[in-house]
PAPA-778472 format. One record per atom (N, C-alpha, C): residue in three letters; x, y, z. Coordinates in steps of 0.02 Angstrom, whole numbers, plus 50000, padded with zeros to 5 digits. Example, Ala and Ser with C-alpha at 12.3 -4.5 7.8 and 13.67 -1.06 7.14 Angstrom:
<bapas>
ala506604971650390ala506154977550390ala506604983550390ser506424988850354ser506844994750357ser506455000250394
</bapas>
This chain:
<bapas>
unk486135061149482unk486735060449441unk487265056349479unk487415051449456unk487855047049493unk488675049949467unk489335047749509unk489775051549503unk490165046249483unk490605045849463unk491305039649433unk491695039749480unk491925033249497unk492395031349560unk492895039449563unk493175041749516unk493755047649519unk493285053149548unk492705052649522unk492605061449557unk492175058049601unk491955053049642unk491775051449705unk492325053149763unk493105050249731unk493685050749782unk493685057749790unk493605061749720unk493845068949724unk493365073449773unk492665072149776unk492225075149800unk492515075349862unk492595067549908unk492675065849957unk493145070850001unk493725071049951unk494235074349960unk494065081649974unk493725084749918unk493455090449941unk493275093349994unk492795088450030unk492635090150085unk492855089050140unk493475083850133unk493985084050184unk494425090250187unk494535092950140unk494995098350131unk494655104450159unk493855105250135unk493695111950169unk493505109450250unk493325104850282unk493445102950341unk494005105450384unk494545104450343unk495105105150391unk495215113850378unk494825113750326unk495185123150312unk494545125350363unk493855123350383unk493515127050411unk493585126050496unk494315120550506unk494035118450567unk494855122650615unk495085125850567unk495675134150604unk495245138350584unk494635139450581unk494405144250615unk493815144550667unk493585137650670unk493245135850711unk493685136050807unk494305132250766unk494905132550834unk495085139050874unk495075144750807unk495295151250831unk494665153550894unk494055151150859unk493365155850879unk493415149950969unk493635142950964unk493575143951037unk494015145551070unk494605145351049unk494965149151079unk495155157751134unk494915160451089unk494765167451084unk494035167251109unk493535162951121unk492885163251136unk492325167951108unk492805170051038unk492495174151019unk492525173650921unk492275175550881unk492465174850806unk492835176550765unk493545177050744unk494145178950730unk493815185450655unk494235187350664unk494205194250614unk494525188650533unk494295191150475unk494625186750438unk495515186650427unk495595192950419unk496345192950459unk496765189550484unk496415189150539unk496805183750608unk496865176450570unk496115174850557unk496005168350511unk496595167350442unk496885174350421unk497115171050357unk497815168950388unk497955173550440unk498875175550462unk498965167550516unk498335163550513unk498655156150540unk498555152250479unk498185153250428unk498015147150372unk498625146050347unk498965151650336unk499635151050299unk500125146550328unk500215146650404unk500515140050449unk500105132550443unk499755132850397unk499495124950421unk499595121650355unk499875121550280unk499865117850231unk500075109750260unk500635111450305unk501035104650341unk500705100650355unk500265100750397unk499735100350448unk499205094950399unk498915100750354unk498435098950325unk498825089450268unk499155093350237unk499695088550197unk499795082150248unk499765081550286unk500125075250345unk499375070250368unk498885075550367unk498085073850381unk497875067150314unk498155071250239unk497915068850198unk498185062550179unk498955063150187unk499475057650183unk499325050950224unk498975054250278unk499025047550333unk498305044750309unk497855047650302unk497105046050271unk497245042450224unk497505044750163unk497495039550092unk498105033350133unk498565033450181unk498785028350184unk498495022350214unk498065024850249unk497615022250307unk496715019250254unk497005020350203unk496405018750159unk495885021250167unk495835030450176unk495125032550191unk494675033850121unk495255034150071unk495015035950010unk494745031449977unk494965024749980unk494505018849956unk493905019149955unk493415019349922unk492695019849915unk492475011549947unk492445006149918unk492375001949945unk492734998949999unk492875002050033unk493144999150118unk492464999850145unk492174996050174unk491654996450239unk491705000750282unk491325007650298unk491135010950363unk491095005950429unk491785006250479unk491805005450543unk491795009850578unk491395010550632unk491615015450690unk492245013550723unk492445009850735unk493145008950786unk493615009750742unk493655004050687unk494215006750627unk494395014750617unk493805016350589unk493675024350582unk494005028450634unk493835026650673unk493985033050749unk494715030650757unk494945023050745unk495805021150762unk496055026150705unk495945027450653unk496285029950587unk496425037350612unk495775040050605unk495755048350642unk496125049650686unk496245046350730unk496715045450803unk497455046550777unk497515041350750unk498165042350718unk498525047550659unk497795048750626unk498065056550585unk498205062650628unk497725059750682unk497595067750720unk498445069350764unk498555062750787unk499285063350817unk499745066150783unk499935062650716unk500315063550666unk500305071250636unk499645074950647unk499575081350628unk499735085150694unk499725084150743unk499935086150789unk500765087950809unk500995082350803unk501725081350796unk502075085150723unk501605085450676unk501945089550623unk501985096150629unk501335099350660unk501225104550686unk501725108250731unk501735104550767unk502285107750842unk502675108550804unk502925103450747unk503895103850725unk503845110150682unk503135112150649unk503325116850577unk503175123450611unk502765123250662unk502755130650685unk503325133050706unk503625129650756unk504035131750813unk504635132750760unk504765126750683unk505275130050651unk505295137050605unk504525137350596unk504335141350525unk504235146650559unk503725147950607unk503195151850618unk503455156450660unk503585163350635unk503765169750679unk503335173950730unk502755172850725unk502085175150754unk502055169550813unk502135173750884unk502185170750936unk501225168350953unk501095173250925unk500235172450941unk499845163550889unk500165162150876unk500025156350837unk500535149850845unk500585148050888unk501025142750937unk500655137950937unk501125131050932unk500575125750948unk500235126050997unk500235127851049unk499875128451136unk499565130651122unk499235136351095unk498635138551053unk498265135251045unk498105134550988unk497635131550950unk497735123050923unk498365120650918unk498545113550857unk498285108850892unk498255109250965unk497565102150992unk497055103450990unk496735108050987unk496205107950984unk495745109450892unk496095108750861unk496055110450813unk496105105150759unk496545099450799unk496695092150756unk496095089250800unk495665091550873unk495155086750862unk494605087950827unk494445097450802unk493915097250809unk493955093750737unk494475093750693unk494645089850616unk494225082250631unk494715078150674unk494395070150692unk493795070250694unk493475075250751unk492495073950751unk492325077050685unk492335080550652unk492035083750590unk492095078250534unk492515074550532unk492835070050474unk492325063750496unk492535063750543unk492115056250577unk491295058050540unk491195064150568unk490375065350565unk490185064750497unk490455069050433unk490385068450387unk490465061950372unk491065056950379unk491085051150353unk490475047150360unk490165047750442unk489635044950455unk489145045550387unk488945051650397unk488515053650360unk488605054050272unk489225052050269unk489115050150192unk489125041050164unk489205038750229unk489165032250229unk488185029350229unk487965032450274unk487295032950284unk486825035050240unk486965037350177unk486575042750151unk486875042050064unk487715040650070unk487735040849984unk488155032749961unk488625030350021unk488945025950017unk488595019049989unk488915015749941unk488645009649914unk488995002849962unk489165005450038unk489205000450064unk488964993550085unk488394995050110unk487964989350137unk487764986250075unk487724988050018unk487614984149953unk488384982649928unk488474975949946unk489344975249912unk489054977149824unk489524978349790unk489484976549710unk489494969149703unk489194966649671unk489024958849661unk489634958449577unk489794952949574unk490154952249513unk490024944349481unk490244943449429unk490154937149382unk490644935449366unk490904928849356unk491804927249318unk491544924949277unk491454927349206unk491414924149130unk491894917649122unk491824912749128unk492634910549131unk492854905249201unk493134901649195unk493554900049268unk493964898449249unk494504899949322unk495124896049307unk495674895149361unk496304892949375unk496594893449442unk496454899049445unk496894905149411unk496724912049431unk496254914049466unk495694911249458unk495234916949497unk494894911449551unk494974904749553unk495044899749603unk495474903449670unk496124906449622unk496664909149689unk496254917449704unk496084918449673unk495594926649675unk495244924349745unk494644921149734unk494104918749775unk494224915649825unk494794912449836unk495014909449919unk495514915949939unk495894919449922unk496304926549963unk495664930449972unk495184933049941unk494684938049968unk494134935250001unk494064928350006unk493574926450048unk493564931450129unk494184932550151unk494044936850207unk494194942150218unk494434941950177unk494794952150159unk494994954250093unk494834957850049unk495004960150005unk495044968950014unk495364972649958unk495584979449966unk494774983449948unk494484980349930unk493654982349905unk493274980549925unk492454981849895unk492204977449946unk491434976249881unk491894969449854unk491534967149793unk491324961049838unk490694958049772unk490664949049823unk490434945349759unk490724939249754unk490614935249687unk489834933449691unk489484935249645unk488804933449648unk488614924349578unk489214923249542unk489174918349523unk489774917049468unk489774910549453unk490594906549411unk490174905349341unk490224905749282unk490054904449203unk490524902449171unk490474896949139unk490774893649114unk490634887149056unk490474889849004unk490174884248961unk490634879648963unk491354879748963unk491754874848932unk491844870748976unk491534869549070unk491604865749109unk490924863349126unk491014854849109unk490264852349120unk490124852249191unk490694849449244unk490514848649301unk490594853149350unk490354855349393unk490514860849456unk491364860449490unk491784863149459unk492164864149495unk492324860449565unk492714855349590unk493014857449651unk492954861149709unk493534865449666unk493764872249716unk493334878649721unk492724877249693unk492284881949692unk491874882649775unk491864888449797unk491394887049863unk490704885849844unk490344880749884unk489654880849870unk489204885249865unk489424891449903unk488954898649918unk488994901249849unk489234899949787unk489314904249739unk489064897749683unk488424900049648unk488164896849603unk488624894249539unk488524890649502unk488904888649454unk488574888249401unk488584890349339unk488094891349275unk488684890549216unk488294882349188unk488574881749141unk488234883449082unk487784884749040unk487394886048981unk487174893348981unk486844893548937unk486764902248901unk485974901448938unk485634897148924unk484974898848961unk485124902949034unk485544896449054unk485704899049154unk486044907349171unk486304908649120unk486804914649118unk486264919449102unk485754917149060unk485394924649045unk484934925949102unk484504918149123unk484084919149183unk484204922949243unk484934919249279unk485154924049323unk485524932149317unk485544934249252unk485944942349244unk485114945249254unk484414941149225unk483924944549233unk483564945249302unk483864939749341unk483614940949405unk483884943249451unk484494945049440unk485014945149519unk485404953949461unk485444960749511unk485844964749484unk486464963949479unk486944962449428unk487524963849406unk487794967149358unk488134972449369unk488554976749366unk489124976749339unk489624969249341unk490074968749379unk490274962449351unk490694963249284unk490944955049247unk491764956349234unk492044950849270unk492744945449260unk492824941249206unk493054943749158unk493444937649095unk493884936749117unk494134929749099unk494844927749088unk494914930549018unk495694930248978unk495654933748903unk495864927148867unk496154919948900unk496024914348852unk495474913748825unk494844915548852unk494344910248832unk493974915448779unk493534910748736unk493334915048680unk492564910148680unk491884914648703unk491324911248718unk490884912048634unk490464907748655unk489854906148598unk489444914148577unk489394913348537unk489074919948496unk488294922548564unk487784918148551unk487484918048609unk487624923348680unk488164921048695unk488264923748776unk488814929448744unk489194930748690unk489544937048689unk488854942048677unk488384941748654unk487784942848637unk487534947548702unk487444942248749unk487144944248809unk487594947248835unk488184949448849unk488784952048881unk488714957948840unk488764960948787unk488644966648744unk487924971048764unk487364965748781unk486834969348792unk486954972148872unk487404969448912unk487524970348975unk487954978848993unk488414977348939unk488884981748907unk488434988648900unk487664989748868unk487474992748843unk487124994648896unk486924992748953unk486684993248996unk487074995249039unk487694997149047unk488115000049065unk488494994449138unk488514989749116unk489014984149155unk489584986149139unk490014984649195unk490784985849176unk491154977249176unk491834978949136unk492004971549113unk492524970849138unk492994967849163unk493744968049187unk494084962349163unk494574963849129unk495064957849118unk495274952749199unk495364947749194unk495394944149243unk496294946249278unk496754948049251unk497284952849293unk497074958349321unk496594962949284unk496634970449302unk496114967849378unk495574963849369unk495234963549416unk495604960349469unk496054955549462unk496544952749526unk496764957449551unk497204961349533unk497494966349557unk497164973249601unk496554973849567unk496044978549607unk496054978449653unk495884969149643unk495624968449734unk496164965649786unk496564963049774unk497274963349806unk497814965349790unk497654970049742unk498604974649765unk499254970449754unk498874965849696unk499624960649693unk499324962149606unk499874957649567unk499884956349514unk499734948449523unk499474942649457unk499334937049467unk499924935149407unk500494932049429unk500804929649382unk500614923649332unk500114922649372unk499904914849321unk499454917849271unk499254924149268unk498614927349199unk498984931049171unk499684931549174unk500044936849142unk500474933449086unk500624936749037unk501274934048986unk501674941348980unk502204940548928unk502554944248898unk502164952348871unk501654950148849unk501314956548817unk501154959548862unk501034958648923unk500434962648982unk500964967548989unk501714965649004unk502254970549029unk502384975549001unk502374973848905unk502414979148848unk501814985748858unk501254981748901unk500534984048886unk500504988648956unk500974986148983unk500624991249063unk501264992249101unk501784992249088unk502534994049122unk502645002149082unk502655006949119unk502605014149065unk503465015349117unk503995016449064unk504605021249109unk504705027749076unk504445029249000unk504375036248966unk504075039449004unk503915047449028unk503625051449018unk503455052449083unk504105048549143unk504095048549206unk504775052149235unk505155055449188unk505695058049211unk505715062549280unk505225065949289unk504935070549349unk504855067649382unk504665061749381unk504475058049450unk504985055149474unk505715051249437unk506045050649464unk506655054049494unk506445060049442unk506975066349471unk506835066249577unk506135068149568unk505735069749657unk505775064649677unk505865056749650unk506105052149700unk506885051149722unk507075052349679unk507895053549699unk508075061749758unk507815064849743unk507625069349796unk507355067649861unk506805065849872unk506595060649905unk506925055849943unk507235054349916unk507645048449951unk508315052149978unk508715056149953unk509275062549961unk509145065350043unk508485069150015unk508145072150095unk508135066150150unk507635062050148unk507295058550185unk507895052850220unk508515050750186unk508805046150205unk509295050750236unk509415057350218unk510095061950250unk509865062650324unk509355064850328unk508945066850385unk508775062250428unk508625055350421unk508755047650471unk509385049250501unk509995049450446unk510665047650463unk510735053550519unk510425059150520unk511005066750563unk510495063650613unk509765060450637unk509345058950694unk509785053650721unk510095046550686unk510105041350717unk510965040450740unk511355043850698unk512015042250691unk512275045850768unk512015048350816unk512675047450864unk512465038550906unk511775037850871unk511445030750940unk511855024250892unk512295026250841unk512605020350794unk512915019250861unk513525020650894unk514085018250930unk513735015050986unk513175016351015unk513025014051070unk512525005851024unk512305004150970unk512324999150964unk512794995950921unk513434996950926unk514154994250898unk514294991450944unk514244995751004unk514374989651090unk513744986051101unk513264985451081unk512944981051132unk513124973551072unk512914976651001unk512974969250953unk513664964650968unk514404971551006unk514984967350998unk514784964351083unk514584965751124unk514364963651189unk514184956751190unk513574957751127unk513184948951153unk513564945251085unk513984946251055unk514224940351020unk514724942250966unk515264938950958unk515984940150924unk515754940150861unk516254943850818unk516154947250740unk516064953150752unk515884957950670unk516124961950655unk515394967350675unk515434974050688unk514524978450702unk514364975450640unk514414978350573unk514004978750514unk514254971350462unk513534970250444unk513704965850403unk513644967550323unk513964963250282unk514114963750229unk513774960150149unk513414961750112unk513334958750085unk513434960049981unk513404954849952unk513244956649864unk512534957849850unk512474962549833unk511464961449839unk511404964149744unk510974960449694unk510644963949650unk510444970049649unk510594975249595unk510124981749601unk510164981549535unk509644989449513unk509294990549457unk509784987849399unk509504980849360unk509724979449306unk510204974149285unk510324973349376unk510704967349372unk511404968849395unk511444976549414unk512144978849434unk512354978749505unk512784974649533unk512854971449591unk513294976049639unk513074976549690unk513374981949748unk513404979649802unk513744981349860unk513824980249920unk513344982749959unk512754980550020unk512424980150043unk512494982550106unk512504987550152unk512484987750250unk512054984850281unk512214983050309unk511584982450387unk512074981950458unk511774982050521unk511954979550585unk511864972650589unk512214970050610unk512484962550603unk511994960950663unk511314955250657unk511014953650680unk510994946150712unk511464942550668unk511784935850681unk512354933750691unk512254928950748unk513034924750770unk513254922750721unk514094925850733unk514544924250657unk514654916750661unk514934913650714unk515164907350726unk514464902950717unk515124898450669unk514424889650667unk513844895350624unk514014899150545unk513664901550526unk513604901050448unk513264895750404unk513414896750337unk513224901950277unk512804906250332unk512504910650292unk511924909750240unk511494903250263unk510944903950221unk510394906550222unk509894906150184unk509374912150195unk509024911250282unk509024916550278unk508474918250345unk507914915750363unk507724910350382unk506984909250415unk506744912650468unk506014912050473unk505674912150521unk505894909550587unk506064911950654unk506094910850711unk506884907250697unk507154910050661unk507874907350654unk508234907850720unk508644903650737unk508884901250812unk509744905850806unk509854907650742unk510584911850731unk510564919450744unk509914920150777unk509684928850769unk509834929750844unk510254934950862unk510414936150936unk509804940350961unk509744939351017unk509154944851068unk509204949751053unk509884953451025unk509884960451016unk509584963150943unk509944955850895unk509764956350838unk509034955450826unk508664950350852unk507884949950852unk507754958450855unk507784960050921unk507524969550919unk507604974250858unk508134972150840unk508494976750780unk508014974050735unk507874968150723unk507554968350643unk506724967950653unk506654969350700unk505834971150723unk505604978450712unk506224982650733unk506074986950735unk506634990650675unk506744987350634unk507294989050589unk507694993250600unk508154994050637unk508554997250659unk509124992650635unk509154986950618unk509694982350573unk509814986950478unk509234990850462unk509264992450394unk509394999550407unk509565003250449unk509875009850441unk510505011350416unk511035007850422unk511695009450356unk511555007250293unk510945003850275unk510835005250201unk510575012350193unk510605016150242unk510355022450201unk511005027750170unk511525024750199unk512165024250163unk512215021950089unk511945015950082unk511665012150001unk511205018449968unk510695020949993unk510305025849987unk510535033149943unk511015033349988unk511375040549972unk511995040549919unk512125033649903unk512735033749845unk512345030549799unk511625029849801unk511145028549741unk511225021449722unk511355016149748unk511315010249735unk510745007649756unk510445009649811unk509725010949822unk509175016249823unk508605012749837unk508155018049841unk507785017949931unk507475020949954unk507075019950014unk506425015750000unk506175017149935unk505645012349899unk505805008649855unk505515002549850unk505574999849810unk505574990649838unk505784986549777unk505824978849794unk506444976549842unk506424971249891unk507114968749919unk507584969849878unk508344968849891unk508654967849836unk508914958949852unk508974955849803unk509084948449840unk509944947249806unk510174941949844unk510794938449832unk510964937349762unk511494937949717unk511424935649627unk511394928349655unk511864924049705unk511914916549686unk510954915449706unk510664918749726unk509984915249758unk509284918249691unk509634923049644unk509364927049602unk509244919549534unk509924917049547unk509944913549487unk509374906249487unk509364903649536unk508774899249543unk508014901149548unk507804907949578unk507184909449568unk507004910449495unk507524914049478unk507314917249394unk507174909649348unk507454902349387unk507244897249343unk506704894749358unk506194896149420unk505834894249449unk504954900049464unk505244904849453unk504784909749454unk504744911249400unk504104913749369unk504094917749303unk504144924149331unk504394927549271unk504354935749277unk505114938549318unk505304933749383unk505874934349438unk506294940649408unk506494939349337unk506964945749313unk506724952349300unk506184953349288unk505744959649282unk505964962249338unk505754960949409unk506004965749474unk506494970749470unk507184968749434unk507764972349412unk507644978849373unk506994980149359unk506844985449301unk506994993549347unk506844992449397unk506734997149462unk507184997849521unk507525002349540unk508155002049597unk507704997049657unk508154993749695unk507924989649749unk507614995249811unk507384994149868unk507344998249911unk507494994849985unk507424998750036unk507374997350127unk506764993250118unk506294997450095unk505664995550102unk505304994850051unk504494991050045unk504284991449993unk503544990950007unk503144987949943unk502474985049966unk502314982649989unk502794976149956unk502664968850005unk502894970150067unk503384972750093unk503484973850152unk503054976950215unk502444980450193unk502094983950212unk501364980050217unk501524975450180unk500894970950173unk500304966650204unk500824965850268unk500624962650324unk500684956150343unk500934952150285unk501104943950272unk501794943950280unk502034938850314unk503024937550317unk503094932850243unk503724933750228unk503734931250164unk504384929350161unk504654922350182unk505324920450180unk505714917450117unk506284918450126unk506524917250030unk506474912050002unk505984906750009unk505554903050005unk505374903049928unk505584898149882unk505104899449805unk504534900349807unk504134897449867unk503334899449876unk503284906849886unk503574909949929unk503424915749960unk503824920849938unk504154917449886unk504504923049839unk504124924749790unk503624919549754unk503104920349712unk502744925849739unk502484923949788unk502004929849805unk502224935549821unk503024937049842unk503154943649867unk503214948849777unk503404942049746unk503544945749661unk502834949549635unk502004946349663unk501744949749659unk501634956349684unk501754955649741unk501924963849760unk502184967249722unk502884966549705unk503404969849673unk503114974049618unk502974967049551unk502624970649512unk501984976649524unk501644974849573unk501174978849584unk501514987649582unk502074986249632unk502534991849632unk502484996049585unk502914990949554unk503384993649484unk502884995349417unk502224993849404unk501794994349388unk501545002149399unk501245001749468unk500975009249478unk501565013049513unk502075012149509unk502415018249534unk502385026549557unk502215030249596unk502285035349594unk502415038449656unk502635043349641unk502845048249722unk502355049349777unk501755047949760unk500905046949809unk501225039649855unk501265036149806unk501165027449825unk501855026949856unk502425032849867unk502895030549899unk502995033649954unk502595038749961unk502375042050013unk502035038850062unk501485031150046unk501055028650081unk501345022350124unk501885021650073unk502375014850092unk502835017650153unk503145023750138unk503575026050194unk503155027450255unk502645029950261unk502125031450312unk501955023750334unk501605019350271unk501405012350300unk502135008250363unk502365009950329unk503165006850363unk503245008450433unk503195015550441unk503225017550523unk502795015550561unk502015014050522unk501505011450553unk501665003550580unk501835000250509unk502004992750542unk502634992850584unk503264995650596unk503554995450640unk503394998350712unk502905001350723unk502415004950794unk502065001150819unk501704998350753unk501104992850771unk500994987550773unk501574984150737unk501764976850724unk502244974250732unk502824980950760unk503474977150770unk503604974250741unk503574976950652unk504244974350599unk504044966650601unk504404964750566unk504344957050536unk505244957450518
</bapas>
């Protein structure tokens, strides 16, 4: 019985969950060198929801849940490593605050207990990679269709994509000659003979329409019998997006937004993100706010002007607010235009600050009087708003959603300067955002965030 991508993740999950529930009592038994009474076992389970919760958070952020990611050992064991810390560090903080039972202390049991989690997870992963995983067989797919769209599809995933699909061939009656921009490794089939020969010889699974094109009776024919055979079909957006986590503005119109932008029937969710953001930004401010004064002197140290800088920034809808940050640039000989790459106006101190964003901590001031969010899209300039929106499609959509510190694109791993090029592409992010929104996916962004500022030193 084969399982559907949802209850593959869910299974997965399953057995991550009783893992970690079987591996405090595995901790207790070496501990004690002996086998805990169930008792003992229940009067620590109750201390570990934190624990467990922080395991799972950092896993789905770390992409363990992805079915098609490739089994690495080093990847694998870097990921574990880092949950195991992260559960560690949650641990110490929730016992020592929560936990009245001196006999259940982190020194106990919480190291040894987050490794025996890492080897058990590892092992199973092994072993479900070995045994059920459709890894080593990518899914092969077909593009009914060509077009830039999936021209730009097929050169971004040539070396990385979020899945782990592989184009097995391009169809296209309405183009006599081979494409260009097509790579040679990927066959090209223009006629209904070529299209049926190869679906009969090569397994696919796995078909890309564009939704302009409207094919010959013939090949809708053969696509139906494919259908019946239980092929799956993807609109040529839904499949962009699959596999990179962007939206494709060039396959999209007006209707897609009507068709897949949902803000009904989300009131709960934004209630717990406004919560969310309440907690999470109050709690920065009482950690970071006595180390404000000590960088008020160093920014006024290496160069004249004011600590914080000031700005008009867009937020939800088009309603314009005042912006914080730590002033990262020499005021003098300064016109204030957008920020480049390796910009020569960024002081030594300021470089640190926006590496490690420590320049975006008084927006959590923005945060807390609700003009922002902690998630969400940049918020950009109105005078710099008004030329993209003539130049980008979609540019005004972003506004649907409070701005944030942080976001997808930010997390993404690509620098993206305010650039009409690289504004295009950050808008795909956005939408991607604003699209799937939810309190999971903002959970992964705030976690992703600490990761890229640890590990990448910010952009």
């Amino acid at each position: 019985m084969k399982f559907s991508r949802k209850r593959r993740q869910f299974f997965i999950f399953i057995i991550d969950l009783l893992i970690m529930i079987l591996s405090i009592y595995l901790s207790l038994a070496l501990r004690n060198i002996e086998f805990p009474t169930f008792s003992l076992f229940l009067s620590h389970l109750k201390n570990y929801p934190f624990v467990i919760f922080s395991w799972v958070v950092m896993m789905y952020t770390l992409g363990m849940y992805s079915l098609d990611i490739p089994f690495r050992t080093d990847t694998t064991l870097i990921k574990l490593l880092i949950s195991a810390v992260t559960g560690t560090l949650i641990g110490f903080a929730t016992f020592y605050l929560f936990s009245r039972n001196a006999g259940i202390l982190p020194k106990t049991v919480l190291v040894v207990y987050n490794l025996i989690v890492l080897g058990l997870i590892f092992l199973w992963r092994y072993l479900y990679d070995r045994h059920f995983s459709n890894g080593k067989n990518l899914n092969k797919y077909v593009f009914i269709g060509y077009n830039e769209t999936a021209a730009t599809l097929l050169e971004q995933t040539k070396t990385n994509s979020y899945i782990n699909f592989s184009p097995a061939a391009v169809f296209d009656e309405f183009i006599n000659v081979r494409p260009a921009n097509l790579p040679e490794s990927i066959p090209f089939l223009h006629t209904y003979d070529e299209l049926s020969t190869f679906i009969k010889n090569n397994t696919v699974k796995v078909y890309v329409m564009p939704s302009e094109k409207i094919f010959s009776a013939e090949v809708r024919r053969l696509l139906f019998d494919a259908l019946g055979n239980r092929a799956i079909f993807y609109s040529l957006p839904d499949f962009y997006e699959l596999m990179t986590r962007r939206i494709p503005l060039g396959a999209i119109n007006e209707s897609w937004f009507l068709r897949h932008i949902r803000f009904e029937g989300r009131g709960l969710f934004y209630v717990a993100k406004r919560v969310f953001d309440i907690v999470i930004s109050g709690v920065l401010l009482l950690l970071t706010i006595l180390f404000w004064p000590i960088v008020a002197i160093i920014i006024k140290a290496e160069s004249k002007g004011p600590v914080f800088f000031t700005q008009i920034r867009e937020g939800k809808n088009g309603k314009q607010f005042k912006l914080y940050k730590f002033r990262t640039m020499r005021s003098e000989q300064n016109n204030f235009a957008p920020t480049k790459e390796k910009d020569n106006r960024i002081t030594k101190f300021g470089n640190f600050m926006r590496k490690t964003r420590i320049d975006e901590l008084p927006q959590l001031l923005n945060v807390l009087k609700g003009d922002m969010s902690l998630i969400g899209p940049r918020p950009e300039r109105p005078e710099l708003s008004i030329d993209l929106e003539h130049n980008i499609p979609f540019y005004r959509q972003r506004l649907m959603v409070k701005p944030g510190i942080t976001g997808w694109d930010q997390v993404s791993g690509e620098y993206h300067s305010p650039s009409i090029d690289d504004t295009y592409k950050k808008l795909q992010f956005d939408l991607y955002y604003i699209k799937n929104q939810s309190l999971f996916l903002d959970i992964s962004i705030f976690f992703k965030t600490i990761m890229t500022v640890f590990l990448r030193q910010g952009r």
